[in-house]
N, C-alpha and C positions, 0 to 999 in steps of 0.2 A: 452584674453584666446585663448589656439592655437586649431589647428582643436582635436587631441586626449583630449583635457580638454574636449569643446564642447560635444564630443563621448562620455568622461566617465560621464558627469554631464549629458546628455540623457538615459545613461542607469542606471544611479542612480535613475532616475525618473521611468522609468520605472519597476523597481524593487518595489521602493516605493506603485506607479499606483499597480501591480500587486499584492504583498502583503497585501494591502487593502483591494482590492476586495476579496484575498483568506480567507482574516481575517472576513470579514464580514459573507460568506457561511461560513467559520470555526463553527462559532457562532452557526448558525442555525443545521449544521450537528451534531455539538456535542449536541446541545440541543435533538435533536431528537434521534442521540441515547442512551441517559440515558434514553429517555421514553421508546424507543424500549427495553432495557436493562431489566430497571424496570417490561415492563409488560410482556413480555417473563419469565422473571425469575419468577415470582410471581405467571401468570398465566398457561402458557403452565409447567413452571417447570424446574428443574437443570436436569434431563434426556432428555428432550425435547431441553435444549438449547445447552448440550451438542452433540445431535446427529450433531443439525443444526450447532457447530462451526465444528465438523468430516465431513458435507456435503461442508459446504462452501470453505472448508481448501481444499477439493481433486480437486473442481470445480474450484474453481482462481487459484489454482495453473496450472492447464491444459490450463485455459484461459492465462494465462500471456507468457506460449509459444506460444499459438497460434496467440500473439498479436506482435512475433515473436520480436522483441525488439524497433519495430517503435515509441513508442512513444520517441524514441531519435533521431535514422538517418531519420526519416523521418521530423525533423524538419533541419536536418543537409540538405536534400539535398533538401526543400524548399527555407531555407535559400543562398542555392547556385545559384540559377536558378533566385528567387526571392526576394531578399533583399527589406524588407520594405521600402515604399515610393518610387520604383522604377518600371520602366516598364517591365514585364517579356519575357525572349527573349524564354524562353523555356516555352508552355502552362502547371501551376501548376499541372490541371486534371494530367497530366500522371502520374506523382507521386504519386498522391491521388486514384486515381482509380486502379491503381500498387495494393499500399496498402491496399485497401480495397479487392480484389481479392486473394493476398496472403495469408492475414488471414482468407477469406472465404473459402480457400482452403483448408489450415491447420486445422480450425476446421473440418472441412468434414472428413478430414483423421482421427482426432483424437477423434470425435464423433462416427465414424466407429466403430475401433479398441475398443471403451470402452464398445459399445455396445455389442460388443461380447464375452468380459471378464466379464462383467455385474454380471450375476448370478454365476460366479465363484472367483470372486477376493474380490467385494463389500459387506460389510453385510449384514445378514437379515434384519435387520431393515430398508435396502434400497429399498426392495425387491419392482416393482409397483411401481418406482421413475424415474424412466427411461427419466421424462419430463426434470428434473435436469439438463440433456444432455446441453437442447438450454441453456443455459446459458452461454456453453463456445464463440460463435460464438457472442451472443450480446454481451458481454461484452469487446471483439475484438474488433468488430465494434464499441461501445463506445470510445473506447481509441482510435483509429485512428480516429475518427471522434474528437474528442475535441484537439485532437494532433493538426490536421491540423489548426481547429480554432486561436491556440497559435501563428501560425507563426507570426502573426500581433502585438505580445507582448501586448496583450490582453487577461485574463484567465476570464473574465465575463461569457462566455457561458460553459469555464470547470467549472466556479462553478457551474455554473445552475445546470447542472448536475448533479454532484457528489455530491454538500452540499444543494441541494433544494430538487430535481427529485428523485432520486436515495434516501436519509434516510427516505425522507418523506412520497412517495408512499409504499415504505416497512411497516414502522409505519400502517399507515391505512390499508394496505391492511391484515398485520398481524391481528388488530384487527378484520375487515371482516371476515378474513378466519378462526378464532374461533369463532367466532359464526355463520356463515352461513356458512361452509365449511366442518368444521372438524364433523364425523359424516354422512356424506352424502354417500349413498349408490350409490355407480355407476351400470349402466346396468349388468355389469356382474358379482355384489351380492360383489364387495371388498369394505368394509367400509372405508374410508377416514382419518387413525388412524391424532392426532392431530401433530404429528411430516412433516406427508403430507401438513397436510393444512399450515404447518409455511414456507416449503419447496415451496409450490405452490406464495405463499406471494411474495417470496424472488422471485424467477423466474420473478416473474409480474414486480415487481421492476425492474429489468433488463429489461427487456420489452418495460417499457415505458422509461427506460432513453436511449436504444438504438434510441429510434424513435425520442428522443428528440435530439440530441446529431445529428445526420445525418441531419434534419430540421437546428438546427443552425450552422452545416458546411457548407450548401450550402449558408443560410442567409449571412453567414461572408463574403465568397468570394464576394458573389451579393453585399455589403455595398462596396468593395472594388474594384468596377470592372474588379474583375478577375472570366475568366469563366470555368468554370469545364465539357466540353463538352468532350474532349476525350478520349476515351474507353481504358482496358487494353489492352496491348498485352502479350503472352505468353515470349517475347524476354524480357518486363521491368519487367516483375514478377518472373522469375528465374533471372535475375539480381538485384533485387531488394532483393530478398533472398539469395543469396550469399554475398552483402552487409552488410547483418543487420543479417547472422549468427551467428558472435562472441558476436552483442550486444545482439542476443534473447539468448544465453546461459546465457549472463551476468545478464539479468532481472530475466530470470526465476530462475536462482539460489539465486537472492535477493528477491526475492516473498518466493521463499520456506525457507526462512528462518523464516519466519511467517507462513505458513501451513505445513513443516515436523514437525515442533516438535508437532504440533496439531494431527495428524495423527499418529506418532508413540507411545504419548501417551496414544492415544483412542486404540490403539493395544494393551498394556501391562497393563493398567488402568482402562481401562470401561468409560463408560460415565459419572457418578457422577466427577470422578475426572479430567475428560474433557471441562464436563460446568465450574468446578472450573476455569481451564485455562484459556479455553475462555472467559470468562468473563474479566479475569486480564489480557488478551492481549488487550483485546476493550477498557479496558482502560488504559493498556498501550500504546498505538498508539495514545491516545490523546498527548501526549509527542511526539511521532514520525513525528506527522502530523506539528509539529512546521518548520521543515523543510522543506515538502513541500509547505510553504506558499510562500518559493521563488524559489526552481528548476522548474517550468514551465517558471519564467520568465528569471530566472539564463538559463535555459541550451541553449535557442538560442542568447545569448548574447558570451555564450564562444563560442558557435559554429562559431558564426560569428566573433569574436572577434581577432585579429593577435597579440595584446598586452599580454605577460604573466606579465609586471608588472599590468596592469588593472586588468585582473582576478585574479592576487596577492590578490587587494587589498579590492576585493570584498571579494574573498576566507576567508581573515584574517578578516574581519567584519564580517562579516554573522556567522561565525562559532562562535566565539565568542558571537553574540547576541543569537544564536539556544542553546549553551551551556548552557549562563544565564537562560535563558526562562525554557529547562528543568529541571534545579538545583532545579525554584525555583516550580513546578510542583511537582518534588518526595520531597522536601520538606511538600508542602501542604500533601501530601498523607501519607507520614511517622507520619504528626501528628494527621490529620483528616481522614482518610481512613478507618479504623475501625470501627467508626461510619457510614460511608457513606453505606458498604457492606452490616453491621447488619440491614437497610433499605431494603434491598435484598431478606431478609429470610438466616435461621438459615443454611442453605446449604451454602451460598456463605460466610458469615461471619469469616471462616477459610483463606481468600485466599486475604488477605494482605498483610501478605511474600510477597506469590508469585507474587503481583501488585507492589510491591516497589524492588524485583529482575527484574523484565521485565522493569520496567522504570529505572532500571538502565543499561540494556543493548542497551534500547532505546538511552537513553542518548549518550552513546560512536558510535553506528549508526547513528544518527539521525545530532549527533553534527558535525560529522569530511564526513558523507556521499558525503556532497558536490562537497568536492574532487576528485570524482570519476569521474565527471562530466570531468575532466580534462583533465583524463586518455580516457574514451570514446570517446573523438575528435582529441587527439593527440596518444594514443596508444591502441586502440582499442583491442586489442589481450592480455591487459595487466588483466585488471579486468576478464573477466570469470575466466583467472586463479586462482585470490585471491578468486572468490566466490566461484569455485570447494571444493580449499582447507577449506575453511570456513564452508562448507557446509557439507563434509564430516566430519569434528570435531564434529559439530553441531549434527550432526546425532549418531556419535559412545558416546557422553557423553550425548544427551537427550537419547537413549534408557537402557544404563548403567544406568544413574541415576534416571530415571524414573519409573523401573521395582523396584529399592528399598524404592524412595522416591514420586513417584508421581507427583502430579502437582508441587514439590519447587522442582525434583529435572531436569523435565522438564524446569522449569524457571530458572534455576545454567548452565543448558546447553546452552543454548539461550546464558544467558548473559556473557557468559565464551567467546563462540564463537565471539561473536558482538564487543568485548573487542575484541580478535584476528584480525577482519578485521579493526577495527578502526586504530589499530598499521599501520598493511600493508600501511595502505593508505597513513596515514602521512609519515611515512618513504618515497614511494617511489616517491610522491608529492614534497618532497626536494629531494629528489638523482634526478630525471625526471628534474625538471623542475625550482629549485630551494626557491619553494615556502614555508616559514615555517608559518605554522597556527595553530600552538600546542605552548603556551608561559606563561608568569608566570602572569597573568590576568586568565588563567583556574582554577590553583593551589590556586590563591586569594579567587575565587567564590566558588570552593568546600572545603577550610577549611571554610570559611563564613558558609557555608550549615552544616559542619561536628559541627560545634560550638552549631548551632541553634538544630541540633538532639538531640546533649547531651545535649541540657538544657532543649530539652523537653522531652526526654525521661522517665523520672522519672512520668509523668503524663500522658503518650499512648505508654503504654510496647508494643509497634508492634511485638515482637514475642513472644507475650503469647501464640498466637499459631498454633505454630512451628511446633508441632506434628501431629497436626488437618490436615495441608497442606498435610500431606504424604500418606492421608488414600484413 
């Protein structure tokens, strides 16, 4: 076998390595949130969890800029300095502490700025929430902190994380904060309505996965004998952010495609038909999530990688196996879904539509997204473009359609758009760089799927109702 076999049969493993452990915390995070799901809806209630998807939706989106788009070049420019298994000629710290400084900074500005729009822009129901703020700064600091850990093509300590820390402590602390929280009179006579206490839950969460997540970056470097001693300077941090501009556009305009249509629904629809959504985005994104089982380990492999046939051929499997996977996801939901909601309460029972339109826009994101990965280390300038344009579609047919239909016509805009950037990508993935990962193995799986619908159709009418979703 020659030295490039060697290379691609170590990053096959690695991928493998990687995907394992993300499949493993997959397991656990999904488990945890259908309980979260579960007792939220049931208890706190379809108003209560609607506010909390309209809070969560304005927060991660403000976080995802202010995490400014490192969780890509700053594995690109780890990868440069320090290529795993080798001695680093340039000290990692600078990089990491760069980064961790740039987003300290960003949230600062933009914790500022909200604070003072606060009681003019945000709703009442916000009103005395103001804590909601530190949420964008930890959650920065999470994603740079687990970012750095990946350099080693290693995602053990981003599961921690994300599929241990982070669903679980929410879970618990949720249950905590309705019954010891919600209700409680603060000094200055404001009652703690229950929408606060789920709101304070959610913060803690953040909280402790921040603390966790900084703990196991320093851990990682320490197993690896690299040390993290040198401080930022103001010269790597606005170089550092001129850098990773085009990709913080990029991110945040692919975050907001999961929190604008949340936000401009709760504009035009109220909260009833808000939790409707959110609820069918949480599970739609278990679809979504099939894909990130391999972009942390995929994206410093292409970073580092000189071979476009190599990434060809990762590209052409991978998407293909994401494809499968979610076929067979809206599959299950198409036939069992309805049952699963009406578990929920008589509220969320309407919004099966809308969970089998959002995994099918999952599906064409989630499938061909990888791609992008391509575009972000060889044309960096190329993707914010496609997610401007994306974004802005997204925006003008979820508010059109949403003011007539609601939460399905919210989820038609979604998946209208997600179908739009999926096109882009393939297309310019072969013009760019010659790679075709779109072929008649897709066409195979989804008449498979369209065959299995129609024959089950006749025994789980999924749009009985149709009308329900619009109200």
């Amino acid at each position: 076998m020659d030295s490039e076999g060697h290379l691609l049969a170590g990053e096959k493993r690695d991928l493998r390595r990687g995907a394992w452990q993300i499949l493993t915390g997959s397991g656990s995070r999904m488990f945890a949130r259908v309980l979260l799901i579960a007792f939220v809806a049931r208890v706190y209630g379809i108003d209560d969890f609607g506010r909390l998807g309209e809070a969560v939706a304005m927060l991660e989106l403000l976080a995802a800029f202010a995490t400014f788009g490192l969780t890509k070049t700053l594995l690109g420019n780890l990868g440069a300095i320090t290529p795993p298994g080798t001695t680093p000629v340039i000290d990692p710290g600078k990089h990491i502490f760069d980064a961790l400084a740039l987003v300290t900074a960003v949230s600062a500005v933009i914790m500022a700025i909200l604070w003072a729009v606060w009681p003019y822009l945000l709703p009442s129901s916000l009103s005395g929430s103001q804590f909601l703020m530190l949420g964008i700064p930890l959650i920065a600091l999470t994603e740079v902190a687990t970012t750095a850990t990946r350099h080693f093509r290693t995602v053990f300590w981003d599961t921690l994380v994300k599929a241990f820390v982070k669903p679980w402590s929410f879970l618990l602390l949720g249950i905590l904060s309705y019954f010891a929280v919600r209700g409680f009179t603060m000094p200055s006579g404001h009652v703690i309505t229950s929408e606060q206490a789920l709101l304070i839950a959610y913060v803690g969460s953040l909280l402790l996965s921040a603390i966790i997540a900084l703990l196991a970056m320093g851990k990682s470097f320490a197993q690896q004998s690299r040390r993290l001693a040198t401080l930022p300077t103001i010269a790597g941090v606005f170089g550092l952010a001129r850098s990773s501009w085009p990709i913080a556009l990029n991110e945040t305009g692919v975050f907001a495609f999961r929190r604008a249509d949340i936000l401009l629904l709760a504009a035009v629809a109220g909260p009833t038909a808000t939790g409707i959504y959110y609820l069918a985005q949480q599970i739609g994104t278990v679809a979504g999530k099939v894909r990130h089982l391999y972009e942390p380990m995929l994206a410093p492999i292409i970073a580092q990688s000189k071979s476009l046939d190599t990434i060809g051929e990762h590209l052409r499997r991978l998407t293909l196996f994401i494809f499968t996977i979610q076929m067979v996801v809206i599959t299950v939901f198409v036939i069992f879904g309805g049952s699963v909601l009406e578990l929920l309460g008589a509220g969320f029972a309407a919004g099966i539509t809308v969970v089998i339109i959002i995994l099918i826009g999952e599906l064409m994101e989630g499938s061909f997204g990888l791609a992008e990965l391509v575009m972000v280390y060889r044309n960096p300038a190329l993707p914010p473009r496609q997610v401007v344009f994306t974004l802005a579609l997204e925006i003008v047919l979820v508010w059109y359609l949403a003011a007539s239909y609601g939460a399905l016509g919210a989820a038609v805009g979604f998946a209208a758009s997600m179908t739009a950037l999926a096109a882009m990508r393939i297309f310019m993935v072969r013009r760019l760089y010659g790679l075709r990962i779109l072929g008649w193995r897709h066409l195979a799986i989804l008449a498979a799927a369209v065959v299995i619908w129609l024959a089950a159709s006749p025994f789980m009418p999924v749009f009985a109702n149709l009308g329900m979703t619009s109200q």
